[in-house]
Each structure stands twice: as C-alpha cells, then as structure tokens.
Backbone as CSV, one residue per row, in Angstrom:
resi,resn,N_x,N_y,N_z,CA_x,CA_y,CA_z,C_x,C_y,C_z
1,UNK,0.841,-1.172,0.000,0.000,0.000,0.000,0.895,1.247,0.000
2,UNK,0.336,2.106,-0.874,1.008,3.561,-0.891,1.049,4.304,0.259
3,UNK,2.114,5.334,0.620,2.312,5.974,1.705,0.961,6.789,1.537
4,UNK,0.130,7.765,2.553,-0.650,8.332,3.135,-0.572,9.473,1.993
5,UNK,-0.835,10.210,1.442,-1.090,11.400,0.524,-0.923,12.862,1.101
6,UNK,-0.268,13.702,0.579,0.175,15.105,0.895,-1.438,15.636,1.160
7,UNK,-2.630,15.530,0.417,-3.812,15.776,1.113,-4.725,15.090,2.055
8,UNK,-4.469,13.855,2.528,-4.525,12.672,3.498,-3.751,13.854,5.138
9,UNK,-2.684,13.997,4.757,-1.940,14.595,5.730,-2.096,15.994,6.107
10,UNK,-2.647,16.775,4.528,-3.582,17.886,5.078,-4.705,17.579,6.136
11,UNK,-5.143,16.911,5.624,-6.357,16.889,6.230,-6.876,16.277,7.437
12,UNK,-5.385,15.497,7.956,-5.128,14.630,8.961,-4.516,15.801,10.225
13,UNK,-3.963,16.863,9.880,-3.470,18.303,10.402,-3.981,19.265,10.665
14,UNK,-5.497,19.309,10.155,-6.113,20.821,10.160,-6.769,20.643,11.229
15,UNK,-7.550,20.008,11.852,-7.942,20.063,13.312,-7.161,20.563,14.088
16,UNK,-6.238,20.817,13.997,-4.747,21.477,15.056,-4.629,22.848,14.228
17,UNK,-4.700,22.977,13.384,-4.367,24.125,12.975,-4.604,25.115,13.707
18,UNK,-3.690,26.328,13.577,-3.744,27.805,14.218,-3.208,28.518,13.385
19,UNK,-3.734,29.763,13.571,-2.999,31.138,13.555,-1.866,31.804,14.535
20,UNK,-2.535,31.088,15.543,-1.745,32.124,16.479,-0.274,31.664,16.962
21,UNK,0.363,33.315,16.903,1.692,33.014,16.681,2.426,32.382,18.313
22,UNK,3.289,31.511,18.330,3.673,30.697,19.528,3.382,29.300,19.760
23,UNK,2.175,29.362,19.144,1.407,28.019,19.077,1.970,26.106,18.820
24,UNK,3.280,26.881,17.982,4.186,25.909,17.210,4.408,24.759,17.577
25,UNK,4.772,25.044,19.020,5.580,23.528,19.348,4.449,23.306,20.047
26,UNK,3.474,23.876,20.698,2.081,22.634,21.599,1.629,22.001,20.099
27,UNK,1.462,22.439,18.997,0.597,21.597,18.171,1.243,20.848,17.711
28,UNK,2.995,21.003,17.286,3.390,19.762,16.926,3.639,18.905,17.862
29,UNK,3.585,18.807,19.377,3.931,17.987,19.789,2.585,17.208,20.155
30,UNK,1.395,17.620,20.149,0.203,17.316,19.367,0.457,16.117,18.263
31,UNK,0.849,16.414,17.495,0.981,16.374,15.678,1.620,14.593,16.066
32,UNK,2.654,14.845,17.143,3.711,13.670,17.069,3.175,12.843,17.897
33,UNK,2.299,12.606,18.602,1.137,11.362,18.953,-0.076,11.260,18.025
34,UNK,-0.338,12.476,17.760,-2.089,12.115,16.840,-1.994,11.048,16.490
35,UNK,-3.292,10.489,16.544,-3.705,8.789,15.310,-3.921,9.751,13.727
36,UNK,-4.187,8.640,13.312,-4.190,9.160,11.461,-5.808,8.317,11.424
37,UNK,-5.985,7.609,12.170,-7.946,7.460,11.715,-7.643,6.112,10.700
38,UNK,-8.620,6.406,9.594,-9.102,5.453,8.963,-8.568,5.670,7.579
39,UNK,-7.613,6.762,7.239,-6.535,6.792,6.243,-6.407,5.803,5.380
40,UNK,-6.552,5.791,3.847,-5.926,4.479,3.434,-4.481,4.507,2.999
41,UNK,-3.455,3.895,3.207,-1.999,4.583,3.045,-1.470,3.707,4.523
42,UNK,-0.054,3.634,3.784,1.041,3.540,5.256,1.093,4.574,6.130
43,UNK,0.969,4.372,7.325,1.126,5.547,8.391,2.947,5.505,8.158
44,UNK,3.225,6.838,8.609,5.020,6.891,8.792,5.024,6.440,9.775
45,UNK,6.227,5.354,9.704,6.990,4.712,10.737,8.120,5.840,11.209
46,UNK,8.343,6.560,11.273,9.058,7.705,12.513,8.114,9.173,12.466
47,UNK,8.239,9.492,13.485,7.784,11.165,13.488,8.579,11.940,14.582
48,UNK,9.171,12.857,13.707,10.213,13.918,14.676,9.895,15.634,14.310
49,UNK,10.448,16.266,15.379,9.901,17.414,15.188,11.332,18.130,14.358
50,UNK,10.840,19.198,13.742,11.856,19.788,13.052,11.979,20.981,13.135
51,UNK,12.394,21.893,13.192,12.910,23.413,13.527,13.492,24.476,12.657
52,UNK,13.179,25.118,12.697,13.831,26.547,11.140,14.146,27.958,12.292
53,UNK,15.317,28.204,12.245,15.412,29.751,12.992,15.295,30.560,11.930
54,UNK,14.148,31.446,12.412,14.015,32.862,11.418,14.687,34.318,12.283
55,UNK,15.132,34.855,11.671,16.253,35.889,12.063,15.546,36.620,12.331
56,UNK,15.523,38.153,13.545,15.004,38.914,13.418,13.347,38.957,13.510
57,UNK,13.172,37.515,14.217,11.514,37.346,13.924,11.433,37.416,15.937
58,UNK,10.097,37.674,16.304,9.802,37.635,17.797,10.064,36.834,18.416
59,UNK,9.771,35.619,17.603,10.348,33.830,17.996,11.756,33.741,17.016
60,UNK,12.312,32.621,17.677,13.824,33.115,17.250,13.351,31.177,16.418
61,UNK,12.405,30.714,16.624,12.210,29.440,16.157,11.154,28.957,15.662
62,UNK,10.700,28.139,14.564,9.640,27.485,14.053,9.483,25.967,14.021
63,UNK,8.740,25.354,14.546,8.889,23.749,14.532,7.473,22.928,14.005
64,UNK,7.749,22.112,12.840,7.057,21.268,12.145,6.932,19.844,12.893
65,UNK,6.431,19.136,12.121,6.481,17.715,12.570,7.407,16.915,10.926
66,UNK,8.160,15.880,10.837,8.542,15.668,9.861,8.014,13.955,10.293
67,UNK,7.753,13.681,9.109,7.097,12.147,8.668,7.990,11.294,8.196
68,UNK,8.342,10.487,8.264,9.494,9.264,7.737,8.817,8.335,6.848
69,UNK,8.825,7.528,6.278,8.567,6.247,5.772,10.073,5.720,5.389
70,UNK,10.083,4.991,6.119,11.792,3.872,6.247,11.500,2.645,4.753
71,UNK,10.364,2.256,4.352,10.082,1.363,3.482,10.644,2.028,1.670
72,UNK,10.414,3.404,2.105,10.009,4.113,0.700,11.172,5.021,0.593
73,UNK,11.917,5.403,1.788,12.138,6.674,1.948,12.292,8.169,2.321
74,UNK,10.374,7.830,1.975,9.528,9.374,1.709,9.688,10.171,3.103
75,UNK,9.880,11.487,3.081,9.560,12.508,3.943,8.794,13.736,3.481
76,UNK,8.340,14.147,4.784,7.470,15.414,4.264,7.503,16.399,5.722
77,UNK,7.341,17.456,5.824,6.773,18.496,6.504,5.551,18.635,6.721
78,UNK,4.932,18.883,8.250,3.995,19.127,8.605,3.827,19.608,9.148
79,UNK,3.168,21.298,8.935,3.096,22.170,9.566,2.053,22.888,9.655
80,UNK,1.137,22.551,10.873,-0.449,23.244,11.039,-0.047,24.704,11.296
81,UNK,1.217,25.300,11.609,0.850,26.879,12.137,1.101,27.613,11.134
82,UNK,1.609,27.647,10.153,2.204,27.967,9.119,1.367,29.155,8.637
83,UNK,0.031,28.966,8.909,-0.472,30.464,8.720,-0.338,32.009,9.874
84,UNK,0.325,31.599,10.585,0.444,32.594,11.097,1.545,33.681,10.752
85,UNK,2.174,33.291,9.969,3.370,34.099,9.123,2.484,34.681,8.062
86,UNK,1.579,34.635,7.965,0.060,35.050,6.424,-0.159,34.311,5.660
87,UNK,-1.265,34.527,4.341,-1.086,33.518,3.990,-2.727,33.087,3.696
88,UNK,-3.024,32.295,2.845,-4.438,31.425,3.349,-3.994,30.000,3.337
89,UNK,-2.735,29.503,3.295,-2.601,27.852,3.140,-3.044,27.878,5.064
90,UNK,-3.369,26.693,5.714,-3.373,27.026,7.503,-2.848,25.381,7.586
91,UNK,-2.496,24.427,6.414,-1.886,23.473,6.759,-0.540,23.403,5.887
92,UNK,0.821,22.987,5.702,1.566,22.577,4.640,2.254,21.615,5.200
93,UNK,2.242,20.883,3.957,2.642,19.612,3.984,3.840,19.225,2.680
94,UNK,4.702,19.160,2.919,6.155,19.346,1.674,7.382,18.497,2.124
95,UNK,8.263,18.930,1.062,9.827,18.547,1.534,10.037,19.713,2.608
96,UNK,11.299,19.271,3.574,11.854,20.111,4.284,12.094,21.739,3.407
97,UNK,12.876,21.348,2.569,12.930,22.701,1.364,12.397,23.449,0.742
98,UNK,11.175,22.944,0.719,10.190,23.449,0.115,9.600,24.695,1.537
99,UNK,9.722,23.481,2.620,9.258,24.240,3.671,9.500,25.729,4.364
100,UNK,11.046,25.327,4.136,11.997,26.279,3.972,11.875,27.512,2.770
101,UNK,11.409,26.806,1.992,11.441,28.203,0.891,10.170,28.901,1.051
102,UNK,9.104,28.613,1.744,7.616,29.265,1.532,7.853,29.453,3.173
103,UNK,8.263,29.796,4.248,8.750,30.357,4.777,9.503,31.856,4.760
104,UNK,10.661,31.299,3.704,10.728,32.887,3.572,10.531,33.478,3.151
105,UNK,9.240,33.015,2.065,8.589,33.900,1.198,7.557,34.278,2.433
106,UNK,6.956,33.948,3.127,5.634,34.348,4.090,6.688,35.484,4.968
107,UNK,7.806,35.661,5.126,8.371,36.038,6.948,9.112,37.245,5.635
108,UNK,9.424,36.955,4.663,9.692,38.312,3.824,11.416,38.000,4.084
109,UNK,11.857,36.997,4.704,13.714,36.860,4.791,14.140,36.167,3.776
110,UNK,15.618,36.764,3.582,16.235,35.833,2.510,16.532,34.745,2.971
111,UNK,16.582,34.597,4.513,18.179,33.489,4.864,16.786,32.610,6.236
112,UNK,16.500,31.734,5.878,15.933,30.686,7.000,16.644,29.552,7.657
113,UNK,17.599,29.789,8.466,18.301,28.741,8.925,18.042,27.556,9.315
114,UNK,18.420,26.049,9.029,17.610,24.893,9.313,18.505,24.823,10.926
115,UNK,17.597,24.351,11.594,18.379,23.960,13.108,17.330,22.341,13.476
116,UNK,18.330,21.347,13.969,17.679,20.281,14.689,16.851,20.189,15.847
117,UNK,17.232,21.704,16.484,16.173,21.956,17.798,15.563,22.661,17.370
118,UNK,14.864,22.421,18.699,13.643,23.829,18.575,13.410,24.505,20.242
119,UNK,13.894,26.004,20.083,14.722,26.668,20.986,13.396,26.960,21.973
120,UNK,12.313,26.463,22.270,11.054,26.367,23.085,11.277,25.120,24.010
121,UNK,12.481,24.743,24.315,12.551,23.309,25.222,14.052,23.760,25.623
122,UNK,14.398,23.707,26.762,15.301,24.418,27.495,16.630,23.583,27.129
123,UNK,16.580,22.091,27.141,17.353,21.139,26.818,18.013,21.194,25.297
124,UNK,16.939,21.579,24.557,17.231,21.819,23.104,18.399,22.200,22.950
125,UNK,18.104,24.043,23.802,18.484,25.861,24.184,20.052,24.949,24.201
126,UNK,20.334,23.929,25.235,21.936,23.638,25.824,22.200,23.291,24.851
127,UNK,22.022,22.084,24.156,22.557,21.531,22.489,22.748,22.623,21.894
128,UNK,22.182,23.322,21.522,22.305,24.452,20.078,23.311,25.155,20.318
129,UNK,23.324,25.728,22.258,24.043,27.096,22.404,25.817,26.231,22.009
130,UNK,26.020,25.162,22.157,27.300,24.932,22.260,27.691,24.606,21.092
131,UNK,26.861,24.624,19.891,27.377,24.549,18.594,26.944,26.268,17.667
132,UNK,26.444,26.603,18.704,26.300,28.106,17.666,27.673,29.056,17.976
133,UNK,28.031,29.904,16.912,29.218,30.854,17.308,28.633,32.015,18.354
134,UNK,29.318,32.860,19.052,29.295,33.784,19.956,28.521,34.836,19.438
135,UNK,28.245,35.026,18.426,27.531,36.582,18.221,26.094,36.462,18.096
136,UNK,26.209,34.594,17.582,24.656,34.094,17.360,23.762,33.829,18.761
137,UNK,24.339,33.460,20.013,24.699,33.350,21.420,24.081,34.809,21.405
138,UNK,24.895,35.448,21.557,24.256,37.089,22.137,22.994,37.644,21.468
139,UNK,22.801,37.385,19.901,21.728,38.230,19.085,20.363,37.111,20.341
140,UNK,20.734,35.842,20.689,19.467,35.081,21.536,19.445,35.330,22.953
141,UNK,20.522,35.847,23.329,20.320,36.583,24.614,19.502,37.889,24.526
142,UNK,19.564,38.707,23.727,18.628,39.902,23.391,17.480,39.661,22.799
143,UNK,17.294,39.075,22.385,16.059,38.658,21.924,14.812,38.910,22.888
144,UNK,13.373,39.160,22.204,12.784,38.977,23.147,11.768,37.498,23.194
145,UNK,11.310,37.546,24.678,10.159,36.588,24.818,11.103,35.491,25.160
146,UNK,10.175,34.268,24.952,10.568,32.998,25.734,11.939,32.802,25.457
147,UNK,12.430,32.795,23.934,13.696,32.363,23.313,14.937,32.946,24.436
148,UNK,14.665,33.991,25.160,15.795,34.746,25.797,15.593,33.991,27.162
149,UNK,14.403,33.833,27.813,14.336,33.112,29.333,15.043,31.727,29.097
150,UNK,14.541,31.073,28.071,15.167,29.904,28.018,16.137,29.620,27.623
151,UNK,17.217,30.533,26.869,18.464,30.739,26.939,19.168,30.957,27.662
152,UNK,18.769,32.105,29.038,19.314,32.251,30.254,19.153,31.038,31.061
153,UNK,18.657,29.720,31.053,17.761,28.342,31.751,19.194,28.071,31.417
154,UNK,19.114,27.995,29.892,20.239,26.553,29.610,21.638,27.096,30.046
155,UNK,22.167,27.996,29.789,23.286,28.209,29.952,23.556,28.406,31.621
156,UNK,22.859,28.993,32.511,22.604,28.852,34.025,22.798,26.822,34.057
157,UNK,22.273,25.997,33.373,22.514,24.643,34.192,23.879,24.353,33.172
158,UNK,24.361,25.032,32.153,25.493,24.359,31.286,26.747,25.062,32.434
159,UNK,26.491,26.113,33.383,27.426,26.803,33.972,27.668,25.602,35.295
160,UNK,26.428,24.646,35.558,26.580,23.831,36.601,26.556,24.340,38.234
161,UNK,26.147,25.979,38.212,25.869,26.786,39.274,25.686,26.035,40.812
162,UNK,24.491,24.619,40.033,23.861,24.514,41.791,22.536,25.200,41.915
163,UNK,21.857,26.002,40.971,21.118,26.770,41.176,19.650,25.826,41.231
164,UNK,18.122,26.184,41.554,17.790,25.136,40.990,16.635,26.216,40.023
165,UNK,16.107,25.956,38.783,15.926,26.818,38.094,14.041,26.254,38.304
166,UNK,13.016,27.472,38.153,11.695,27.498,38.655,11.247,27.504,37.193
C-alpha cells in the first residue's frame, strides 16, 4: 500500500491548525502522537519534530512535525501553524525545502536557517548554544520573549551553578 497522501496529511493536520503566533511547538507535539484514523496509506513509521530559525523574527524558532517512511524513503513536513506568518494555506505539507522556501517567502527573509532543535525546550536551548558561534549566542540573549528566558535556563545549568531553576 502507498504511503498516506500530501492531502490525506492535510487533512489529517487541520484540526490542530492555528494562527496564532507561539502556538508551534504545543501543536506539533500534538501532531507527534495524533492517530491518522481510517486513512488508506502507510502511516510513517518515525515522526520527529523539526525546527527553522528565522532571524530577526519575535520567535527566534519554528517547529514542524517531519514524517518518515523507512520502506520508501519518503519525507514530508507538517506544519499546522504555518499560517500565522500570512497567507491562506493554515496546513503545509512538503519537503523540508520546500518548507523552507515558503517560509521565507511568508516572513519576507532571505536566509531561514535549518536547526535540529527547537529553541522552546530548554534542553534543546543547551545543544544548540554549544554549537552556535558567539555573536549568534548574544543576538538570543537579546532577543525577546521565551527564546531569551530559556536561553538564560540553559546556559545557568550548562554553567553547573547549583542553582535550581523554577
């Protein structure tokens, strides 16, 4: 049987859908238990979340759900918030690249950086900060909103203080 269909997976996504901006990672982590129902198609055998830093944006991060099929190959992007950057699509479903490119056509940037985390999970924040260079480090210390609290989290337990963080 054929993998599940790019409109199978729309349509398996839009019940979660939002607008509203922040929303990202509760719905994909949503996204990464949902059942798929009565679908005809292979369900993906992996589901992981995936992450894009947009520069200069309020959130310093965007996170999809990405679909596997190990039999075939196949991957895709799944991303219920995607309208909140504008827009009338409120589900997309693509290659990573693709994802990436209608991104920065919605956010108006040239440059969408792919990252393996997603900087809304404090644990992520420690992985990333120790592979990003120093200036990229500071532009997320200034930042505003969550991306900056939870940057001050990770690097407070990467310092090994003792502290215990609330």
């Amino acid at each position: 049987m054929p993998r599940l269909t790019n409109e199978q997976l729309k349509s398996w996504a839009l019940p979660y859908s939002t607008r509203d901006k922040g929303d990202c990672a509760g719905v994909t982590r949503q996204l990464l238990e949902a059942p798929f129902g009565n679908y005809a198609g292979d369900e993906p055998t992996e589901r992981a979340k995936k992450a894009v830093r947009i520069p200069l944006r309020e959130k310093t991060s965007h996170v999809g759900v990405l679909l596997r099929w190990h039999a075939t190959g196949d991957e895709v992007i799944v991303d219920a918030t995607i309208q909140q950057f504008g827009g009338d699509e409120r589900v997309f479903v693509g290659s990573y690249d693709d994802w990436v490119a209608r991104l920065q056509v919605l956010t108006g940037t040239d440059h969408v950086e792919r990252v393996d985390a997603d900087f809304g999970f404090m644990y992520d924040v420690l992985d990333t900060l120790d592979t990003m260079p120093a200036m990229e480090r500071n532009d997320l210390r200034r930042s505003r909103g969550s991306a900056s609290a939870e940057t001050h989290r990770a690097e407070t337990l990467r310092k090994g203080c003792g502290c215990t963080l609330l």
